[in-house]
N, CA, C and O atoms as CSV, one atom per row, in Angstrom:
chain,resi,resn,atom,element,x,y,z
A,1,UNK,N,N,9.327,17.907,6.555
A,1,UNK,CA,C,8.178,17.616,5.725
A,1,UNK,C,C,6.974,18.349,6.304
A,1,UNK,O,O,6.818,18.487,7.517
A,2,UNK,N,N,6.359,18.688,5.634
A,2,UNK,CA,C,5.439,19.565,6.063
A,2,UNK,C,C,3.837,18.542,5.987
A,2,UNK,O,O,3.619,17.459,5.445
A,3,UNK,N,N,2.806,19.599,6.901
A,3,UNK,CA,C,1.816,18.126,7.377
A,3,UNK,C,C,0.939,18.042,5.745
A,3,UNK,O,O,0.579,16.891,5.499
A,4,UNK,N,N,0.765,18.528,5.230
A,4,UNK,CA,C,0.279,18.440,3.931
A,4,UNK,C,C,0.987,16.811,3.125
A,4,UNK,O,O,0.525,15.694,2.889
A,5,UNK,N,N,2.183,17.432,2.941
A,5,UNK,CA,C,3.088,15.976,2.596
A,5,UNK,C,C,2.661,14.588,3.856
A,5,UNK,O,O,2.271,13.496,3.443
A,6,UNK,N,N,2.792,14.830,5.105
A,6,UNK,CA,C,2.345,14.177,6.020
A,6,UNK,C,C,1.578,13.110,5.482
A,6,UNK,O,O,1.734,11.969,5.048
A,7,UNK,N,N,0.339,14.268,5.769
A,7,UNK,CA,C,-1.424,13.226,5.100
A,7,UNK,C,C,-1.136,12.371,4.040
A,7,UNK,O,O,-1.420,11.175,3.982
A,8,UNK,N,N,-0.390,13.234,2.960
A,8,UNK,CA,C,-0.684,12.107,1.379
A,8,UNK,C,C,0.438,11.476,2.196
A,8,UNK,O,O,-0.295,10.490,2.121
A,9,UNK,N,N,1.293,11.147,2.768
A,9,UNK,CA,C,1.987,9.947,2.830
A,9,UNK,C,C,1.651,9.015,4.225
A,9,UNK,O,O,1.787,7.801,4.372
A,10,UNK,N,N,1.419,9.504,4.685
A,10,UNK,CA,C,0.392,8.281,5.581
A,10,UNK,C,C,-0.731,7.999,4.363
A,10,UNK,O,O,-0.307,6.979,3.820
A,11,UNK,N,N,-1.574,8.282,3.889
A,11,UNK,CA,C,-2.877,8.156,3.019
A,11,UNK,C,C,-2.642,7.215,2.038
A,11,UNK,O,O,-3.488,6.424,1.622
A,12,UNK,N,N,-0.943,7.335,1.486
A,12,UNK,CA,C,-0.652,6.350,0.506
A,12,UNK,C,C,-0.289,5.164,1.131
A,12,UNK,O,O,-0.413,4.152,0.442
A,13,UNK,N,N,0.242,4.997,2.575
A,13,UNK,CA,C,0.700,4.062,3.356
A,13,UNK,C,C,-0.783,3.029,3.275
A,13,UNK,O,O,-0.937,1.938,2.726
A,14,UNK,N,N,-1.654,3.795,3.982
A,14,UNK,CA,C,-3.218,3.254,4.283
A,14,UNK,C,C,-3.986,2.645,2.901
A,14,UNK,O,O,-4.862,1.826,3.182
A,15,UNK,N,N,-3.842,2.851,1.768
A,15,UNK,CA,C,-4.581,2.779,0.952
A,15,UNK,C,C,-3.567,1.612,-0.096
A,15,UNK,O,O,-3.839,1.042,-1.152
A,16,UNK,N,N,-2.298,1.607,0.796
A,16,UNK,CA,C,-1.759,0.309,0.108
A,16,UNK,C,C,-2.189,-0.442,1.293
A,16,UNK,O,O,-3.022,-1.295,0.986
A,17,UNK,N,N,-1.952,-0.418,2.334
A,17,UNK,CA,C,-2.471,-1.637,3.156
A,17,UNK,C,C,-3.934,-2.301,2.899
A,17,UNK,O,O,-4.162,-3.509,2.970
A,18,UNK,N,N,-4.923,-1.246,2.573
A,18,UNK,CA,C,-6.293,-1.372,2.801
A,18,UNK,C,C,-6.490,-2.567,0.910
A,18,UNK,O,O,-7.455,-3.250,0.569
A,19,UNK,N,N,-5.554,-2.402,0.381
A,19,UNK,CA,C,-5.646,-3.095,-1.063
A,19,UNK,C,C,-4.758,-4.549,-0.683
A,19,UNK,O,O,-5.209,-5.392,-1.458
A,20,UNK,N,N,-3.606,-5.238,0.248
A,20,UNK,CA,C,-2.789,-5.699,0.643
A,20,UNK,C,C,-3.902,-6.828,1.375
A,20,UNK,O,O,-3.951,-8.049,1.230
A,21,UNK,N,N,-4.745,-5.939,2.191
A,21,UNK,CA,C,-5.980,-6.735,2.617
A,21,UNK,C,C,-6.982,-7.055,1.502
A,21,UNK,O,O,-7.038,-8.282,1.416
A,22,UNK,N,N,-7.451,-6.721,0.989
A,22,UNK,CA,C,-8.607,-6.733,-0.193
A,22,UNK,C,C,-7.770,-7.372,-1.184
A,22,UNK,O,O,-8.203,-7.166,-2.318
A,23,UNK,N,N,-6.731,-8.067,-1.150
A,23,UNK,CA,C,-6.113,-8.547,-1.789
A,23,UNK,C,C,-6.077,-10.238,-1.506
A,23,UNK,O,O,-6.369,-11.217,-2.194
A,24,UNK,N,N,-5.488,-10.015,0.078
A,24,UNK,CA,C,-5.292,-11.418,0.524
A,24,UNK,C,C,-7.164,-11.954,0.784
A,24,UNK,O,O,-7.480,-13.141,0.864
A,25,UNK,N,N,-8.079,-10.912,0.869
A,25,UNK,CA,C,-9.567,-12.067,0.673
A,25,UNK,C,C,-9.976,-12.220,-0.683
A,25,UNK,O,O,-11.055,-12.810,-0.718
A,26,UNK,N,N,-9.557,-11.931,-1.786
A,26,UNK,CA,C,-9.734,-12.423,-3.070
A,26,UNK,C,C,-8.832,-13.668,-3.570
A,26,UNK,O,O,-9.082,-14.554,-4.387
A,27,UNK,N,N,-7.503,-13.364,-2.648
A,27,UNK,CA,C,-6.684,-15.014,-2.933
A,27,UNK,C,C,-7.505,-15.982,-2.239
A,27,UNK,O,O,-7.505,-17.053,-2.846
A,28,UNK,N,N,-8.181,-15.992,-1.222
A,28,UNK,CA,C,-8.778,-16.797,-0.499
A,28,UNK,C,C,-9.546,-17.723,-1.369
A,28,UNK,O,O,-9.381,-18.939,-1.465
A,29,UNK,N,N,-10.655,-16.768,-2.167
A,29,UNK,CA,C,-11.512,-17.295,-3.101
A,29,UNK,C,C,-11.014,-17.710,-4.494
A,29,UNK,O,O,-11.795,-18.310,-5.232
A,30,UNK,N,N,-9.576,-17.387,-4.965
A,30,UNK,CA,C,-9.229,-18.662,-6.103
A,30,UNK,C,C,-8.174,-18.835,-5.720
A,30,UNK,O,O,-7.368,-18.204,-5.036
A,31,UNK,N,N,-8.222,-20.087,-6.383
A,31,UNK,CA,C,-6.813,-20.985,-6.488
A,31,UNK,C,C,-5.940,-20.966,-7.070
A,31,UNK,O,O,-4.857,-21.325,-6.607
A,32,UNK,N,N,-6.127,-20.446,-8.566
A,32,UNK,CA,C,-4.981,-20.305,-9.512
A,32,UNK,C,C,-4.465,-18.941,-9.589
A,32,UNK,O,O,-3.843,-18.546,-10.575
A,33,UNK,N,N,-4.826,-17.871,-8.088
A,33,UNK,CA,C,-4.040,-16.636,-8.252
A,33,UNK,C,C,-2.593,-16.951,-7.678
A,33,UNK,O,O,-2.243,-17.707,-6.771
A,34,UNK,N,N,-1.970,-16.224,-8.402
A,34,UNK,CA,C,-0.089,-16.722,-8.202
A,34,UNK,C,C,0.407,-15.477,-7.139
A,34,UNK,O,O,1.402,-15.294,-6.439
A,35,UNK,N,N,-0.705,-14.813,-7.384
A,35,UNK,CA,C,-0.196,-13.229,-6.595
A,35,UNK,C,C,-0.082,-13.830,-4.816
A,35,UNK,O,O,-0.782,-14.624,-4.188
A,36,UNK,N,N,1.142,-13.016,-4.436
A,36,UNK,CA,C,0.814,-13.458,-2.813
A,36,UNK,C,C,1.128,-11.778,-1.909
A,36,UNK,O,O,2.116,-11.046,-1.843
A,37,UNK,N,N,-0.269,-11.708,-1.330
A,37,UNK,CA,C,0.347,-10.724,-0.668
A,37,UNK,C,C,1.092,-10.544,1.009
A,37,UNK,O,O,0.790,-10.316,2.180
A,38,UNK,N,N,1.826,-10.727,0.441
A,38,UNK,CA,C,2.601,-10.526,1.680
A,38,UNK,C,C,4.074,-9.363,1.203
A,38,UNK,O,O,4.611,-9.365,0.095
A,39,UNK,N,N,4.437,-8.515,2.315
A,39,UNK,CA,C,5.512,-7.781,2.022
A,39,UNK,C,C,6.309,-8.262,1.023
A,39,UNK,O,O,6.461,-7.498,0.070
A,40,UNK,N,N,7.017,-9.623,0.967
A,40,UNK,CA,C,7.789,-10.514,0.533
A,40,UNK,C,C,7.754,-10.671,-0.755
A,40,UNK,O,O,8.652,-10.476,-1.574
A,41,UNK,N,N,6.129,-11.219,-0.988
A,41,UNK,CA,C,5.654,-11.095,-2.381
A,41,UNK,C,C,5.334,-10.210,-3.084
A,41,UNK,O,O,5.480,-10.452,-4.282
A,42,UNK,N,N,4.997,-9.377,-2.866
A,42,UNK,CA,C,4.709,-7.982,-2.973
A,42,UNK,C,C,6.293,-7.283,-4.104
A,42,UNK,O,O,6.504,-6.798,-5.215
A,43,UNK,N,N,6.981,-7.659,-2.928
A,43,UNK,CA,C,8.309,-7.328,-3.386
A,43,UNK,C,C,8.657,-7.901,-4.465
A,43,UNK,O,O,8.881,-7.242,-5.481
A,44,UNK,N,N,8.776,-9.436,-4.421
A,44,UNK,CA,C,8.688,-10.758,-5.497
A,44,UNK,C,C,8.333,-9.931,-7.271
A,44,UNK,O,O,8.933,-9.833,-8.342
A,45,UNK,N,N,7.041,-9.503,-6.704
A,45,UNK,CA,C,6.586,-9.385,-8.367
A,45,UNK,C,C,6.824,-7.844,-8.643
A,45,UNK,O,O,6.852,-7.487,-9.820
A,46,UNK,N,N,6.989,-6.957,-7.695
A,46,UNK,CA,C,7.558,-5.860,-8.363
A,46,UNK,C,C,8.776,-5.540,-8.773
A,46,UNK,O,O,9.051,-4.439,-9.249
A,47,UNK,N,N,9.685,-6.587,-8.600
A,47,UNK,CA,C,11.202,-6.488,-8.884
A,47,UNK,C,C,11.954,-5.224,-7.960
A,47,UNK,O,O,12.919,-4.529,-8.278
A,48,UNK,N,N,10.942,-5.200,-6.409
A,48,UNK,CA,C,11.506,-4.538,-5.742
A,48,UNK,C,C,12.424,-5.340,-4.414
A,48,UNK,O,O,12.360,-6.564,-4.298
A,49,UNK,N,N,13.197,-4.555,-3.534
A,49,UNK,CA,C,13.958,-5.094,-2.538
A,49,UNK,C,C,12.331,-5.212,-1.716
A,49,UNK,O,O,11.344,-4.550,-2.035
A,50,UNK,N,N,12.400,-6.213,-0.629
A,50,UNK,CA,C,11.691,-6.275,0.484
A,50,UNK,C,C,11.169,-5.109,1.338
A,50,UNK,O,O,10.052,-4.701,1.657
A,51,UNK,N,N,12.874,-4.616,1.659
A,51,UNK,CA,C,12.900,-3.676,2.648
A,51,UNK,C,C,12.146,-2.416,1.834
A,51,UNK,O,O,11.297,-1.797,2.477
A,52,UNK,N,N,12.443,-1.963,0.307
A,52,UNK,CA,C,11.585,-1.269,-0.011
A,52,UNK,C,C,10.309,-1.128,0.434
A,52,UNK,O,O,9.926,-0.086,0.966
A,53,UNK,N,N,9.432,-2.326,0.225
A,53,UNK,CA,C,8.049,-2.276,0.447
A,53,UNK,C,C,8.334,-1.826,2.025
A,53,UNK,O,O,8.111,-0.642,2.276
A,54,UNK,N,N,8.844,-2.736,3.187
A,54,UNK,CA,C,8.831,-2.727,4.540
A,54,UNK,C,C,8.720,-0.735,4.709
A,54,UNK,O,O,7.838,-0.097,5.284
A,55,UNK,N,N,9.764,-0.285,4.091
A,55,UNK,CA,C,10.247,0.945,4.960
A,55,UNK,C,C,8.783,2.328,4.179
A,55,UNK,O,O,8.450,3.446,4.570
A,56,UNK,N,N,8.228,1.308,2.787
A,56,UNK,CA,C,7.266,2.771,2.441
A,56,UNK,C,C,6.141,2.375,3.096
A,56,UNK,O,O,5.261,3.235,3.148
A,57,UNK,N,N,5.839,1.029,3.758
A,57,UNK,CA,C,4.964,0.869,4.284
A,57,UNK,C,C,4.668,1.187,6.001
A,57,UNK,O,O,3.596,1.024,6.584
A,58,UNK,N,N,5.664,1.568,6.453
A,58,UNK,CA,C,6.236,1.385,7.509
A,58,UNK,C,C,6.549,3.045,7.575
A,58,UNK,O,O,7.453,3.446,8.307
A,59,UNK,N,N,5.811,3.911,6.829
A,59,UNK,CA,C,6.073,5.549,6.932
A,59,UNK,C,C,7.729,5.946,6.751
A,59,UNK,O,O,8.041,7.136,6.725
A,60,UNK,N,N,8.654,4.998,6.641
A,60,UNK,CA,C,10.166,5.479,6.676
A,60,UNK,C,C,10.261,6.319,5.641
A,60,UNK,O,O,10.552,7.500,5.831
A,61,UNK,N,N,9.976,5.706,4.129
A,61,UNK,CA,C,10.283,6.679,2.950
A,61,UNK,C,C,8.963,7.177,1.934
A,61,UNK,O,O,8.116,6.435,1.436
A,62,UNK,N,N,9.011,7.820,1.875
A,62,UNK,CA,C,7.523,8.175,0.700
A,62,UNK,C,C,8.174,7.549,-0.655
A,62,UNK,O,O,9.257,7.873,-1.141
A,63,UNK,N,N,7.288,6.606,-1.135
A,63,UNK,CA,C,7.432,6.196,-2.660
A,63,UNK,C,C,7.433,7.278,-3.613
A,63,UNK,O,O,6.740,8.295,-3.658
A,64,UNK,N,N,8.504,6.785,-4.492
A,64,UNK,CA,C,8.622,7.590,-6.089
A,64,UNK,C,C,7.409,7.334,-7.016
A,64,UNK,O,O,6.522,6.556,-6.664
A,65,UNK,N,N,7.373,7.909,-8.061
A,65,UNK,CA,C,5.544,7.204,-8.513
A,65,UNK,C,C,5.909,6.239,-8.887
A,65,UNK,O,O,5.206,5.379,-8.356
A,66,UNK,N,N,6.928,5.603,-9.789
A,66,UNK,CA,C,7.398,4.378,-10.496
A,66,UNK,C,C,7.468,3.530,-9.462
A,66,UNK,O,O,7.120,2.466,-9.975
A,67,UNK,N,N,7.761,3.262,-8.013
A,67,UNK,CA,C,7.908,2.278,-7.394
A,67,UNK,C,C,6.470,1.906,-6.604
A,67,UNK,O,O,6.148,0.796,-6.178
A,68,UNK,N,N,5.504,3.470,-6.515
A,68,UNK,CA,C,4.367,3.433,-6.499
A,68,UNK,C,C,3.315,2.343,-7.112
A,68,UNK,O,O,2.497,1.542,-6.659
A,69,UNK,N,N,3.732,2.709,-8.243
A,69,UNK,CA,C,3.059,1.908,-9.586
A,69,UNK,C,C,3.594,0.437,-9.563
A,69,UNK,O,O,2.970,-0.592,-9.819
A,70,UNK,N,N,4.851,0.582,-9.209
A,70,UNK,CA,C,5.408,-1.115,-9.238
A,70,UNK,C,C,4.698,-1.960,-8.405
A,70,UNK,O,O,4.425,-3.151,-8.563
A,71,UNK,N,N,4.368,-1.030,-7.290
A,71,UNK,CA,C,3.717,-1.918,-5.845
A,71,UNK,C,C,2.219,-2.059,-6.464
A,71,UNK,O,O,1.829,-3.181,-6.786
A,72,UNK,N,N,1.629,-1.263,-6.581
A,72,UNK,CA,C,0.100,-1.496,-7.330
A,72,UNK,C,C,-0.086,-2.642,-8.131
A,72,UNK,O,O,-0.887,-3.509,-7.782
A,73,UNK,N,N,0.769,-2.763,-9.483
A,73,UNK,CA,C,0.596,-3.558,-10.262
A,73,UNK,C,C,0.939,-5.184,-9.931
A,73,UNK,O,O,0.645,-6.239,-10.493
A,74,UNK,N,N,1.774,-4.800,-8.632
A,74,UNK,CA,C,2.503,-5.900,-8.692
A,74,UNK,C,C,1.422,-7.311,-7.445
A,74,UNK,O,O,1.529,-8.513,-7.201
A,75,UNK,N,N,0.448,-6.118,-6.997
A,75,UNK,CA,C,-0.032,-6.656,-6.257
A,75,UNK,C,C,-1.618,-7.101,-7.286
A,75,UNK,O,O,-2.662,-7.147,-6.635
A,76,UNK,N,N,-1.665,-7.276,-8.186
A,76,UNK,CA,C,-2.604,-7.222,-9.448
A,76,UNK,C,C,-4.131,-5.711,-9.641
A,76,UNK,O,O,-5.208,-5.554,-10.216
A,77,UNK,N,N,-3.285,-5.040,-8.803
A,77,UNK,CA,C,-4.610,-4.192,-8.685
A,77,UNK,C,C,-3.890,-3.046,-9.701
A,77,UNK,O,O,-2.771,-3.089,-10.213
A,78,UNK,N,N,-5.117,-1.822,-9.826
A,78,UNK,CA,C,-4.735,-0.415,-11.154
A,78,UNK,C,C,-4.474,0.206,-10.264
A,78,UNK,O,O,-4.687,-0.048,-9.078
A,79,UNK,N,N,-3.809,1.405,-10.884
A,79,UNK,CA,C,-3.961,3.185,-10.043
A,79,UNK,C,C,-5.668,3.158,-9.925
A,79,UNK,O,O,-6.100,3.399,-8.797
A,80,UNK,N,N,-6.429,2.951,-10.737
A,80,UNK,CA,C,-7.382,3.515,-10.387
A,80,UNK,C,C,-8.271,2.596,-8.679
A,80,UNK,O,O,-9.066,3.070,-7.867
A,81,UNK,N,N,-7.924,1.833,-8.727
A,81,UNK,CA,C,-8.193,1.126,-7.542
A,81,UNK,C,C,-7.572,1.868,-6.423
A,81,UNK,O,O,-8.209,2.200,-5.423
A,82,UNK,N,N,-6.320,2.122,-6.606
A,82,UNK,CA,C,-5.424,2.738,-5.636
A,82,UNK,C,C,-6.033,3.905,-5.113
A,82,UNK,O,O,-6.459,3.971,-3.960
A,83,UNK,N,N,-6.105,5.243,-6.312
A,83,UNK,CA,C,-7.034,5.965,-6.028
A,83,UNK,C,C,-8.511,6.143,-5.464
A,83,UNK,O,O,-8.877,7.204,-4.957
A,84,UNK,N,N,-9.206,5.200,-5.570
A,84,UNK,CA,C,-10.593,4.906,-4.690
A,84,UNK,C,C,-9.939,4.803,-3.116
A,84,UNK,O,O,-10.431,5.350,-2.129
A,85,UNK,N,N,-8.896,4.094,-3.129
A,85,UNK,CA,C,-8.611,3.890,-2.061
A,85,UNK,C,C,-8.551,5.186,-0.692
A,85,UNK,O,O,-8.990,5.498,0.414
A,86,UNK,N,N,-7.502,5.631,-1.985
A,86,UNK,CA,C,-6.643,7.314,-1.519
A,86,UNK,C,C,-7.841,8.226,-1.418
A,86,UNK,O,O,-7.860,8.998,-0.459
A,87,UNK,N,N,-8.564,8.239,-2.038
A,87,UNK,CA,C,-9.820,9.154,-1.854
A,87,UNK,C,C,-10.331,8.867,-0.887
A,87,UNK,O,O,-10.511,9.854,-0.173
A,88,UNK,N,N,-10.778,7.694,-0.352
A,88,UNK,CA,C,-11.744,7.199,0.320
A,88,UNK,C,C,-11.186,7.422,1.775
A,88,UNK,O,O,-11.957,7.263,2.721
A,89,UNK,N,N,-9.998,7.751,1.972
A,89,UNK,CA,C,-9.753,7.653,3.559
A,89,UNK,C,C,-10.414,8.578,4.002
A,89,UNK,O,O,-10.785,9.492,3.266
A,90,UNK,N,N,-10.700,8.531,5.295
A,90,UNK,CA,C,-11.298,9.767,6.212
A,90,UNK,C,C,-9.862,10.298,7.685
A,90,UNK,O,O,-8.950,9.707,8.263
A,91,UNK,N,N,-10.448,11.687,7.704
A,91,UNK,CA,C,-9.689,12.235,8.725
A,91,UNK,C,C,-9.420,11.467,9.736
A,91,UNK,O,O,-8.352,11.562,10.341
A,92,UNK,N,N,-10.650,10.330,10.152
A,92,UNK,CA,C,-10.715,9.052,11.382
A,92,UNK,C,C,-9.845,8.262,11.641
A,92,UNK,O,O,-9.470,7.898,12.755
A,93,UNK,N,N,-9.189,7.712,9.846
A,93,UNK,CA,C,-8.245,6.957,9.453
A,93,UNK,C,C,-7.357,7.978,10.034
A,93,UNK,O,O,-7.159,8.182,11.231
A,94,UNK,N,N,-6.953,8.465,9.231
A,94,UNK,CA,C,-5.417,9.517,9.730
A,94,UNK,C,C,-5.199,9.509,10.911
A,94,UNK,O,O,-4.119,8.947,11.097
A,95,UNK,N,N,-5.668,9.849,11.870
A,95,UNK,CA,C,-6.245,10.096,13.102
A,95,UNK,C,C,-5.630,8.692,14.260
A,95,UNK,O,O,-4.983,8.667,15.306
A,96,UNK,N,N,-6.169,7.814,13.496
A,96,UNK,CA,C,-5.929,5.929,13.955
A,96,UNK,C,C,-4.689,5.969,13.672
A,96,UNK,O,O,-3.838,5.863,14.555
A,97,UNK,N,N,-4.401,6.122,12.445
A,97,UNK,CA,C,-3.126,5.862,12.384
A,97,UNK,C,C,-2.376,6.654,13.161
A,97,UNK,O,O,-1.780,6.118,14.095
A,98,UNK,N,N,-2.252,7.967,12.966
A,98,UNK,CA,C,-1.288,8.590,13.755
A,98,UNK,C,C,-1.200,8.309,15.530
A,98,UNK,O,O,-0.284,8.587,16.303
A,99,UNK,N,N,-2.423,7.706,15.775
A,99,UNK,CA,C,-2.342,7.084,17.251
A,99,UNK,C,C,-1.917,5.793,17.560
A,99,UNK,O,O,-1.543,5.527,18.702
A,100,UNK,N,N,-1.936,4.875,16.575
A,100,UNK,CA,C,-1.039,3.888,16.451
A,100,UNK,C,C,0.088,3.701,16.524
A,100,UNK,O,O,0.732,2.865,17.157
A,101,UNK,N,N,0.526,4.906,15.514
A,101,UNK,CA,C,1.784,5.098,15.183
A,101,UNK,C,C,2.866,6.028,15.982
A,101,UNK,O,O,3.934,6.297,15.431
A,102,UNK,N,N,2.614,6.439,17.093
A,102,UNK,CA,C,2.773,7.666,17.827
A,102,UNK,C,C,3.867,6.955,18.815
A,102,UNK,O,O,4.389,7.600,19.724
């Protein structure tokens, strides 16, 4: 894989986590959201396996767009949210992560 592919797939890793969070402090504030984010649930409402979410989150596999989209929606947020996300990272992020992750 070349580092081009790299970036967008760490970037998509980061920008689902960074929504995963911004997710679980909006459940905080109501009660009647059914959404749960956790890997588990995540999985739950996208009619995906667990380990799916675990291994694209977890840098193992780069998501297809359809399972992309499954994880987005499933977590109640749009592409276009997603995308703010994906835009919004900085080289700093990348950077963290790849030192985290190292």
């Amino acid at each position: 894989m070349n580092t081009e592919q790299n970036v967008y797939k760490i970037k998509i890793i980061i920008s689902i986590k960074k929504l995963l969070e911004r997710g679980k402090s909006l459940q905080k504030d109501r009660k009647d959201n059914k959404v749960v984010y956790s890997y588990h649930g995540v999985a739950s409402n996208a009619l995906l396996r667990k380990a799916t979410i675990n291994d694209t989150l977890n840098g193992i596999t780069s998501p297809k767009a359809t399972t992309l989209i499954s994880i987005i929606e499933a977590m109640e947020f749009t592409m276009t949210d997603f995308g703010k996300e994906f835009d919004g990272i900085s080289d700093e992020e990348i950077k963290a992560y790849l030192n985290e992750n190292a």
